[in-house]
C-alpha positions, 0 to 999 in steps of 0.5 A: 500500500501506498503510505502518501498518496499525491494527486493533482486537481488543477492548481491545487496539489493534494497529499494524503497520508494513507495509513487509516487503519493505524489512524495516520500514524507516522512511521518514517517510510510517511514521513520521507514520502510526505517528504518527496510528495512536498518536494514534488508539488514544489517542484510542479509550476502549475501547483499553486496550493498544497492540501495536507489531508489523511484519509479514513476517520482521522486526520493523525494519530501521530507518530507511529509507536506500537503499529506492526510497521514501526520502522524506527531503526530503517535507514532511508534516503535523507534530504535533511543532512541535519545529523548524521543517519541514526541507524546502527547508533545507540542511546541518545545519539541515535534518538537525537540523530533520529529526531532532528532529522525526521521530526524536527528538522523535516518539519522546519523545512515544509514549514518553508515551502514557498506555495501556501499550505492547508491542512485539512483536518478531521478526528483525531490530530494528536502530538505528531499530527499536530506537528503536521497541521502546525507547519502548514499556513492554514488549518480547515478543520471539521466540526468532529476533530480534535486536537492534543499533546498528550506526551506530557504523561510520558514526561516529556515537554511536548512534542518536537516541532513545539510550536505551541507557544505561538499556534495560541495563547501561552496559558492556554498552552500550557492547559494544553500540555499540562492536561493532555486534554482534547481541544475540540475544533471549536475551541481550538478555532476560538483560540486562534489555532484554526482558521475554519470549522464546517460541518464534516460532509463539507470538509472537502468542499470549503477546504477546495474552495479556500485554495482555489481562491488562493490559487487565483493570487500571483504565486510570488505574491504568495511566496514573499507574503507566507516568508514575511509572516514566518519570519515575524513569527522567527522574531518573535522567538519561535525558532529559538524557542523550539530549539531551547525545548528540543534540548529538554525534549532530549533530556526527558528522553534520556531520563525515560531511559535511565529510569523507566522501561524506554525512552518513551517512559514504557507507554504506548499506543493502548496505555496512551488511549487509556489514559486519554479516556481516563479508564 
């Protein structure tokens, strides 16, 4: 099966995560097609707009942790070159190899491609989904989706791409993250996090209809306005601050190892669920 399905409608390029049976979740063969799929509809002129979207009930579960194709030790071919390959390195060499390059680092850089952005979101965007949502310029989501950090219960500060801080208000982000709690898109259109909320039958149809009407503006028009909004959001610290908190993330990680099961803290997809839903 193919893991990232890319089609073309008119100027519109649309990048779908296939994963529906494990609810989207990444495991890096999507993460390195998500990769090539962007560098794609980079690459195509006629593209003048890129839809992120996943197919089935939800949009993201996150990063893959406990599915049967977890393929966290598999070497792929990089683009990145923002550390050396995390294959056949051990402890926090490997995790922080891995994550800057896959995680953090891939994300930064489709945060920068130079065409608009949308993320079309339904059910469930949680920790790495969200990092995928994040990085796009917009977010159309449907009134059924919901929204979540829950790896504080792991005992790490959020998620890699930690851009919560500026996708809303800081006291709401640390309720975020404290809680873990899911931020319905309602609320999470109240606080500035997304741009729409329609009704899931019109999910598609007002996500299309928002990037034809971004597709008619002149594509360099396009590009120097999405750079001048991303470098305001730099200088308001957001590039710096994701690095200050990358080096925490790495240190609750290396704790988890020296304390507990895993780096993970020993918790997984089904003791992740249970906690979420308080059983």
């Amino acid at each position: 099966m193919t893991v990232v399905r890319y089609e073309r409608r008119g100027p519109v390029a649309v990048v779908t995560m296939n994963r529906p049976e494990y609810r989207n979740a990444q495991n890096s063969a999507m993460t390195y097609a998500l990769d090539e799929a962007f560098y794609r509809a980079v690459a195509d002129d006629e593209v003048k707009v890129i839809v992120l979207a996943g197919e089935g009930r939800h949009f993201s579960a996150g990063h893959d942790i406990g599915t049967p194709e977890r393929d966290a030790h598999v070497s792929f071919e990089r683009k990145a070159v923002l550390w050396w390959d995390h294959v056949g390195k051990e402890g926090a060499e490997s995790r922080f190899a891995r994550e800057s390059e896959v995680y953090l680092g891939m994300c930064r850089r489709w945060r920068e491609i130079p065409k608009p952005t949308i993320a079309m979101v339904q059910g469930a965007c949680i920790a790495g989904g969200l990092m995928l949502a994040w990085v796009c310029d917009l977010i159309v989501a449907s009134d059924d989706a919901f929204f979540a950090d829950p790896v504080v219960r792991m005992g790490i500060p959020g998620v890699e791409y930690f851009a919560h801080p500026w996708m809303m208000p800081p006291r709401i982000a640390k309720e975020f993250l404290y809680t873990g709690d899911r931020m319905p898109a309602r609320r999470a259109y109240e606080v500035g996090m997304v741009n729409r909320v329609v009704a899931r039958d019109e999910l598609e149809t007002e996500t299309f209809a928002l990037a034809e009407k971004i597709a008619a503006m002149p594509r360099l028009g396009l590009a120097l306005t999405k750079k001048a909004v991303n470098q305001a959001e730099d200088l308001q610290g957001m590039h710096a601050g994701m690095d200050s908190v990358f080096g925490l993330h790495h240190l609750a990680h290396a704790h988890n190892a020296e304390t507990s099961a895993d780096s993970l803290a020993g918790m997984d997809p089904k003791s992740m669920k249970a906690a979420a839903d308080g059983s």
